[in-house]
FINU-204577 format. One record per residue: residue in one letter; x, y, z of N, C-alpha, C in turn. Coordinates in steps of 0.001 Angstrom, whole numbers, plus 500000, padded with zeros to 6 digits. Example, Ala and Ser with C-alpha at 12.3 -4.5 7.8 and 13.67 -1.06 7.14 Angstrom:
% FINU-204577
   rest      nxx      nyy      nzz     caxx     cayy     cazz      cxx      cyy      czz
      A   513190   494310   507800   512300   495500   507800   513200   496700   507800
      S   512850   497750   507080   513670   498940   507140   512900   500030   507870
% end
This chain:
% FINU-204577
   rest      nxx      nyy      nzz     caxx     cayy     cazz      cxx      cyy      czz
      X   782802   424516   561710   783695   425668   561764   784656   425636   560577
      X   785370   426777   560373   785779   426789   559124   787175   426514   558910
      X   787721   425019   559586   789324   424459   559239   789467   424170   557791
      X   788430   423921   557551   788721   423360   555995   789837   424806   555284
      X   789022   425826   555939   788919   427120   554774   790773   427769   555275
      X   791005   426996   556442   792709   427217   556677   793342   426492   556085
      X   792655   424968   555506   793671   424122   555126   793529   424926   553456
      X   792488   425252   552769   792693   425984   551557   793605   426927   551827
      X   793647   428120   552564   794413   429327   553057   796061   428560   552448
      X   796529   427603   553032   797778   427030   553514   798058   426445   551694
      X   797463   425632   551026   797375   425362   549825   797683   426760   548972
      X   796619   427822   548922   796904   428555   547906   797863   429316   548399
      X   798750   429876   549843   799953   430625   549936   801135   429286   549364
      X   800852   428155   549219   802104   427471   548815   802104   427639   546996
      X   800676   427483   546743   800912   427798   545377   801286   429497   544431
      X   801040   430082   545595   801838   431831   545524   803140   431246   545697
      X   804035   431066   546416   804956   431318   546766   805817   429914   545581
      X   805819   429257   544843   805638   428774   544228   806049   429253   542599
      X   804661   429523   542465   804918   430285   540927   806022   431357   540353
      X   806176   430855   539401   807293   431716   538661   806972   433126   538825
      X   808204   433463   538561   808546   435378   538622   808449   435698   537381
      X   807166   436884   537237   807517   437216   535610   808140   438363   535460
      X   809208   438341   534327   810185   439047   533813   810219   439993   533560
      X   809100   440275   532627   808677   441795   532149   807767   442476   533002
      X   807857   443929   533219   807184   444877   533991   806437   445806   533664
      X   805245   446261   533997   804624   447391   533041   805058   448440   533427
      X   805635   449220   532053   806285   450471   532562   805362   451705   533525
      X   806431   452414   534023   806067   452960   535489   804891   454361   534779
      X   805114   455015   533830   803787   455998   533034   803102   455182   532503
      X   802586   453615   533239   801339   452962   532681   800122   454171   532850
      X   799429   453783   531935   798118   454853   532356   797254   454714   533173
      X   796307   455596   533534   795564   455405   534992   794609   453618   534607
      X   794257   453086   533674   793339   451893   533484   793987   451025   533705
      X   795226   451066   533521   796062   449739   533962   796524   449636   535427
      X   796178   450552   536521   796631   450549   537530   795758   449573   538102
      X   795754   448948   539697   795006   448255   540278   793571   448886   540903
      X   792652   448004   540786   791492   448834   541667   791940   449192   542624
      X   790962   449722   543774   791513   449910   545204   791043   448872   545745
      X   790655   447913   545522   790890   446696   546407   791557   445304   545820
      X   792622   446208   544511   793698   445072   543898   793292   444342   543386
      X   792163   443998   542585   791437   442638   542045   791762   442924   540657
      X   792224   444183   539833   792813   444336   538727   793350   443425   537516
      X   794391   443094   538536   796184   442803   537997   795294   441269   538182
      X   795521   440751   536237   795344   439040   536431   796132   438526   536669
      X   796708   437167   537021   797896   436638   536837   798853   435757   535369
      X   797542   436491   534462   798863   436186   533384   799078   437468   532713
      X   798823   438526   533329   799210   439843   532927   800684   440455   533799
      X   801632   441309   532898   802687   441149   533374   802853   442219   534894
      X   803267   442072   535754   803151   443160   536970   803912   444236   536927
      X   803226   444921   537722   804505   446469   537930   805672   446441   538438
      X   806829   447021   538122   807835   446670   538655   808037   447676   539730
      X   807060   448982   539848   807063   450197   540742   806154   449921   541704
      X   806294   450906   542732   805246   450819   543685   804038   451796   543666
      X   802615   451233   543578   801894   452658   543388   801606   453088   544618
      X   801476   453562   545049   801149   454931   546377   799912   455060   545721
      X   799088   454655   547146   797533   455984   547430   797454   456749   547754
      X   798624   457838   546950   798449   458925   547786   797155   459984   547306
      X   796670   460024   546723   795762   460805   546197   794697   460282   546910
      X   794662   462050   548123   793511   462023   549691   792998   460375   549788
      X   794484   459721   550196   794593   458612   551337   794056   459223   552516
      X   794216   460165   553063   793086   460620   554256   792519   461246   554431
      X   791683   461344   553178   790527   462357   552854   789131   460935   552327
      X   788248   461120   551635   787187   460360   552055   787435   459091   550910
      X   786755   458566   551442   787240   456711   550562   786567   456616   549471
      X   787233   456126   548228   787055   456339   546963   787170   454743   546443
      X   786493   453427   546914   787290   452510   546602   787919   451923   547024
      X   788797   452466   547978   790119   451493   548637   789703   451624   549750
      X   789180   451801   550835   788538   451333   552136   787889   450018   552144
      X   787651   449434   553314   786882   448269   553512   786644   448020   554734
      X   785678   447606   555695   785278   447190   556687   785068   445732   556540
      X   785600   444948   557699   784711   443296   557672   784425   442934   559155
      X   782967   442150   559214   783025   441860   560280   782638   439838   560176
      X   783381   439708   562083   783455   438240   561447   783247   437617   562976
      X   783191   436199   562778   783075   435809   564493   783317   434318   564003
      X   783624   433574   565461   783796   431986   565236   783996   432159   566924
      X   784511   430394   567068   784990   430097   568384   786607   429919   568160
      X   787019   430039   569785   788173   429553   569814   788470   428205   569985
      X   790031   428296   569134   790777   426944   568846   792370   427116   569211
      X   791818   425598   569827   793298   425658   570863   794400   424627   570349
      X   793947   423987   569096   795085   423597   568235   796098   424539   567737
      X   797185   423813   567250   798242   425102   567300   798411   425678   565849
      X   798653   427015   565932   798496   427557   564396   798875   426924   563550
      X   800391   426429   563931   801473   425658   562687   800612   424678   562345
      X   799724   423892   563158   798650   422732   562811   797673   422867   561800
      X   797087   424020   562111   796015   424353   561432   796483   424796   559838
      X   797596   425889   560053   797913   425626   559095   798702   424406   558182
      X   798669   423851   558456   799181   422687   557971   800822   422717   557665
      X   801356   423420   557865   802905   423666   557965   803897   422404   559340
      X   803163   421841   560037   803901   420926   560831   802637   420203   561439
      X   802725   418449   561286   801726   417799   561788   800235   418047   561225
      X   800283   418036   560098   798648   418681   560090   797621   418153   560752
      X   796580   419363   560935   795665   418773   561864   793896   418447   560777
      X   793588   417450   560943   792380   417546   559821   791385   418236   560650
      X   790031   418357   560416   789153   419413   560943   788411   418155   561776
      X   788364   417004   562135   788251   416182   563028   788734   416135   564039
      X   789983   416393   564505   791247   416486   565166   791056   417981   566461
      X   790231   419053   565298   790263   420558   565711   789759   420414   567235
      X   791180   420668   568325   790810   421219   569417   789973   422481   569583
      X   788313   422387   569775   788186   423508   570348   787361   424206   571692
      X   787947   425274   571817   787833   425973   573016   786250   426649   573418
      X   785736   427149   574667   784725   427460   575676   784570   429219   575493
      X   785247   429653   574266   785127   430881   573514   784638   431302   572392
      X   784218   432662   572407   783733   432758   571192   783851   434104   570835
      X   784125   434527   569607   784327   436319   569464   783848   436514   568152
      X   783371   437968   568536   782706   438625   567173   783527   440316   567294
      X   783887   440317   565737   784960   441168   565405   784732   442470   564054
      X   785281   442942   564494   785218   443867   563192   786180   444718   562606
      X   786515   445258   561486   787850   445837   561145   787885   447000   560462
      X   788638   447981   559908   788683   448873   558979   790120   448759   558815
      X   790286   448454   557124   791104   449074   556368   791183   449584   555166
      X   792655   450390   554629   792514   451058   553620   793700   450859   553204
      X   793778   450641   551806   794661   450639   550976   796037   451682   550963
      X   797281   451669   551002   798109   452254   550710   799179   452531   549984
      X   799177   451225   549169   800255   450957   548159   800108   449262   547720
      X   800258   449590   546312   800415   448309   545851   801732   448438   544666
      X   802008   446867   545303   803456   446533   544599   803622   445356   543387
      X   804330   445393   542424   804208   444976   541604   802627   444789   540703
      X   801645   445493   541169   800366   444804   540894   799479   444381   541134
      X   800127   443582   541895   799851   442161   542616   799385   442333   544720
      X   800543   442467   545004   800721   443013   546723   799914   444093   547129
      X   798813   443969   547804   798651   445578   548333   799450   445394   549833
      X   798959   446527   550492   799691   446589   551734   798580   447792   552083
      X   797763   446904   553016   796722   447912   553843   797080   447914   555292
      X   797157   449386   555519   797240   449379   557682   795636   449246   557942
      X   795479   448145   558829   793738   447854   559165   794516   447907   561052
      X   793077   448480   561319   792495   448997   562418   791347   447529   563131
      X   790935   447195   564397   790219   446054   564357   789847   446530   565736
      X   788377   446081   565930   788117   445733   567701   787456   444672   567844
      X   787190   443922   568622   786700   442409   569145   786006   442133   570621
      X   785139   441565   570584   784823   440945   572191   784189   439866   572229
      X   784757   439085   573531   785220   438041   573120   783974   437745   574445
      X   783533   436278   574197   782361   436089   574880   782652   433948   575729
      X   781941   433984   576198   782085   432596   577000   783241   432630   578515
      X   783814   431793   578542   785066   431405   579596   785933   432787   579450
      X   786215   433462   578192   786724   434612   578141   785800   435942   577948
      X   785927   436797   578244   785248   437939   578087   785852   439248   577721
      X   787193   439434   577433   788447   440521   577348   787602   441341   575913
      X   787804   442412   575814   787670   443333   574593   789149   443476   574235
      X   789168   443342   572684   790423   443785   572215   790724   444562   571120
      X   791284   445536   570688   791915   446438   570000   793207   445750   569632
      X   793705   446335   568189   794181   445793   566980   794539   446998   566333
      X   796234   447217   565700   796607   448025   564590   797608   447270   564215
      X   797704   447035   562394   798577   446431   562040   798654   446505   560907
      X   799614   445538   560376   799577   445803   558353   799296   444968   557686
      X   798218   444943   556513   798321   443550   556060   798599   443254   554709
      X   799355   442848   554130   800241   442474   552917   798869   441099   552619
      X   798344   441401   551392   797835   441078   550620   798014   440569   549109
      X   798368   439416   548909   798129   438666   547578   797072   438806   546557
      X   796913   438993   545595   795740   439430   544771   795593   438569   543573
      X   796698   438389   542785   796583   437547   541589   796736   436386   541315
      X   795834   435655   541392   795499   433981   540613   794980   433426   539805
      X   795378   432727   539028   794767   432122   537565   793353   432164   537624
      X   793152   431594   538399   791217   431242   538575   790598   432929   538889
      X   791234   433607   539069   790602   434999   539214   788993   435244   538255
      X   788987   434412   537262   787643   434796   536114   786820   434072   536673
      X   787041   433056   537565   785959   431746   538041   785733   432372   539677
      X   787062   432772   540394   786062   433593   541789   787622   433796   541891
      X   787282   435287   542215   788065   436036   542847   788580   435986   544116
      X   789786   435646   544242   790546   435118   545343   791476   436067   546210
      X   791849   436249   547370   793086   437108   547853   793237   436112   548951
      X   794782   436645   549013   795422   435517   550152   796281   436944   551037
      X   795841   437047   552489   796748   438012   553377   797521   437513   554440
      X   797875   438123   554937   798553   438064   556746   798671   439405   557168
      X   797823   439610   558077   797960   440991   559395   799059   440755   560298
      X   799893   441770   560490   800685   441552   561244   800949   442991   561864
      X   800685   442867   563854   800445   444175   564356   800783   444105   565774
      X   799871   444705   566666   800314   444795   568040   798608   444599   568663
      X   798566   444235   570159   797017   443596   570029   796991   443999   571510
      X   796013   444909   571815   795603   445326   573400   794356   444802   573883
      X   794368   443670   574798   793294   443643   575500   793096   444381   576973
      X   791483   444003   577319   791150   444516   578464   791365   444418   579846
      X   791715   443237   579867   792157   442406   581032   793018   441064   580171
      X   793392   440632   581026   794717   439409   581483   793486   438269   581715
      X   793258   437512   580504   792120   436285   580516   793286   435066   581305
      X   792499   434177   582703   792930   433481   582672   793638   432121   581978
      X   792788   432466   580816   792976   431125   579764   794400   431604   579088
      X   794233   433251   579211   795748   433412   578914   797381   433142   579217
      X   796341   433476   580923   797676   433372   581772   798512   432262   582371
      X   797563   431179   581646   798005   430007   581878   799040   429568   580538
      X   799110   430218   579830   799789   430210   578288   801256   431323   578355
      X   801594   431592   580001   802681   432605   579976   803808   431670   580827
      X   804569   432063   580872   805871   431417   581744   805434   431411   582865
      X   805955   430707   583718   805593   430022   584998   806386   431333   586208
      X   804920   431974   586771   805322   433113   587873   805184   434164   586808
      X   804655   434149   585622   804141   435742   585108   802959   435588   584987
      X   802560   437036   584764   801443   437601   585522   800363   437780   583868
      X   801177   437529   582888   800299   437610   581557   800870   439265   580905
      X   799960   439537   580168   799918   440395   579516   799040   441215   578496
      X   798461   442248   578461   797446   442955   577778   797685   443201   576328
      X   799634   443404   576622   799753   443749   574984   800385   442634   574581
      X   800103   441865   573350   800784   440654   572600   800811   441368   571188
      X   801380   440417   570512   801805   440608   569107   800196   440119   568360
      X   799642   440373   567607   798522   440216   566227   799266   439594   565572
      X   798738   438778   565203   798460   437888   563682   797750   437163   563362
      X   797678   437569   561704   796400   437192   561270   796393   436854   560016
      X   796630   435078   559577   796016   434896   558225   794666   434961   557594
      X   794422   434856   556369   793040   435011   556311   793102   434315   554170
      X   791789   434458   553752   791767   434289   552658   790261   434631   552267
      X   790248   434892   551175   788784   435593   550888   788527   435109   549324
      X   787313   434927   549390   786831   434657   547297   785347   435833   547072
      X   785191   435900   546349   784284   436748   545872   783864   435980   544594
      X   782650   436244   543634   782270   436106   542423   782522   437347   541600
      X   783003   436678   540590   783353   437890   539443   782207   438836   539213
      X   782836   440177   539293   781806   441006   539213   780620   441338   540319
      X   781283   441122   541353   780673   441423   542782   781465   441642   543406
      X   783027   442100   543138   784412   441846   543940   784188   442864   545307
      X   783086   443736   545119   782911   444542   546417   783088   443959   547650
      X   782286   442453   547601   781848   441815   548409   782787   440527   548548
      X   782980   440037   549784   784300   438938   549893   783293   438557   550960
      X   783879   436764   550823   783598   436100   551895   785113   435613   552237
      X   784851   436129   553868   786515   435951   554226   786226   434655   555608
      X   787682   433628   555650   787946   432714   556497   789481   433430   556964
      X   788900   433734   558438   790412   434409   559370   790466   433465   560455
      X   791892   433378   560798   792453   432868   562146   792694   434082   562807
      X   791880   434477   563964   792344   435773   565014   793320   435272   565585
      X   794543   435837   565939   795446   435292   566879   796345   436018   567617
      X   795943   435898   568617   797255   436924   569695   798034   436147   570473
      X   799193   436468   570421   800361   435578   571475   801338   436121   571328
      X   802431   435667   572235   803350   436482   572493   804691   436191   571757
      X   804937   435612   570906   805503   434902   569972   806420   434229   570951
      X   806269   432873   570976   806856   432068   571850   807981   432896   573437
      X   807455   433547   574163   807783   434553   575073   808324   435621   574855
      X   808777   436070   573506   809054   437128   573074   808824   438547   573791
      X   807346   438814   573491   806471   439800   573964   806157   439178   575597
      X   806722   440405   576409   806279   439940   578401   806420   438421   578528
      X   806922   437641   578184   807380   436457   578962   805920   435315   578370
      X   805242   435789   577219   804096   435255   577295   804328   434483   575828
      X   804286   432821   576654   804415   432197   575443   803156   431681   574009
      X   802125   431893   574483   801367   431743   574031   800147   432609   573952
      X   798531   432229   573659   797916   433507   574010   796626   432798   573444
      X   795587   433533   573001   794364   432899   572357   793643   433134   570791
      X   793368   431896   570040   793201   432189   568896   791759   431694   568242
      X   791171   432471   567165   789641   432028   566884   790027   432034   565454
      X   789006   430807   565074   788846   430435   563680   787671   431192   563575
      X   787633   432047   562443   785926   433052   562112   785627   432695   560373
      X   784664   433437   560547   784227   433589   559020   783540   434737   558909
      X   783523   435304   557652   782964   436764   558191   782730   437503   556874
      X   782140   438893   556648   782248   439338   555397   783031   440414   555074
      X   783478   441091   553993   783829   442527   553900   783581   443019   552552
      X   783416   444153   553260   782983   444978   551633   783680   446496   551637
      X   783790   446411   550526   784807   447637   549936   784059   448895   549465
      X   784825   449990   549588   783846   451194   549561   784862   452339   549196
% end
């Protein structure tokens, strides 16, 4: 299963967050060639970024030109804890990986709506899922996902680093859930989404991504209905842009 591809995930957001801020900005009447594709693979990272925001607005909801994408993906569930996986507290090696008597196959649509500095897109993606084994719940997904685009190695394989972040309806109240809620609640259908992920492509095929996602719904430590926890799948999956 694909922990390795979280412990990369966790590596390259430290080396984003990391790198220097560059100074200079391409002015805002850059011409249409210097703007980003619609799936942001454009903007290198030693080219200087926009300091504006571009808007898709040109028939954003009229038919897809480019900036759309569908992916579909599946794995089992893992009942190690995100902060683990991601390696942000205690890391967990892929030996270690608690996993779970679940399994889900998923699929998504999104579309581009703005990209910032260059670099950032920011797509609202749409998702549904069903989930198979000890659990069986169908789930629905709307959310946003802020997308990373530019890294040195971009000429050797094209890289993006995201996080979805949304609202998440299932079908039923999985027991595996409801054992993950405060003591005397009853669970909950709607939890909070989130979703890291990371994707590479080969240069000059950028249509095509091979993506490693953590599905994850919970209630952010009881936040959402009293529900402290919830259920999460390590996948792998593809997407392609259109």
């Amino acid at each position: 299963m694909p922990s390795a591809g979280f412990a990369i995930l966790a590596v390259v957001f430290g080396f984003a967050g990391c790198a220097p801020a560059i100074a200079q900005g391409v002015p805002a009447a850059a011409p249409q060639d210097a703007l980003p594709t619609a799936h942001g693979l454009a903007a290198s990272a030693d080219s200087p970024p926009s300091t504006t925001i571009v808007w898709n607005t040109d028939g954003f909801l009229g038919p897809c030109h480019g900036d759309c994408s569908i992916a579909i993906y599946g794995g089992r569930e893992v009942r190690t804890e995100m902060s683990r996986l991601l390696l942000l507290r205690q890391p967990a090696p892929i030996w270690e990986t608690q996993w779970g008597d679940s399994e889900l196959v998923a699929g998504t649509f999104s579309r581009r709506l703005a990209t910032v500095w260059g670099r950032l897109n920011i797509e609202p993606e749409f998702g549904v899922a069903k989930r198979f084994g000890i659990m069986t719940a169908g789930e629905f997904w709307a959310g946003l996902t802020f997308r990373w685009t530019a890294f040195p190695w971009n000429d050797l394989i094209k890289t993006t680093v995201a996080v979805t972040e949304g609202v998440s309806l299932a079908t039923q109240v999985e027991p595996e859930e409801r054992r993950e809620s405060v003591p005397g609640h009853t669970g909950s259908v709607f939890l909070n989404f989130f979703s890291p992920e990371i994707t590479f492509a080969p240069p000059g095929v950028s249509a095509y991504e091979l993506v490693f996602r953590l599905h994850h719904r919970s209630g952010i430590f009881g936040l959402v209905n009293n529900v402290e926890g919830g259920a999460q799948y390590e996948t792998v999956g593809i997407r392609v842009h259109f």
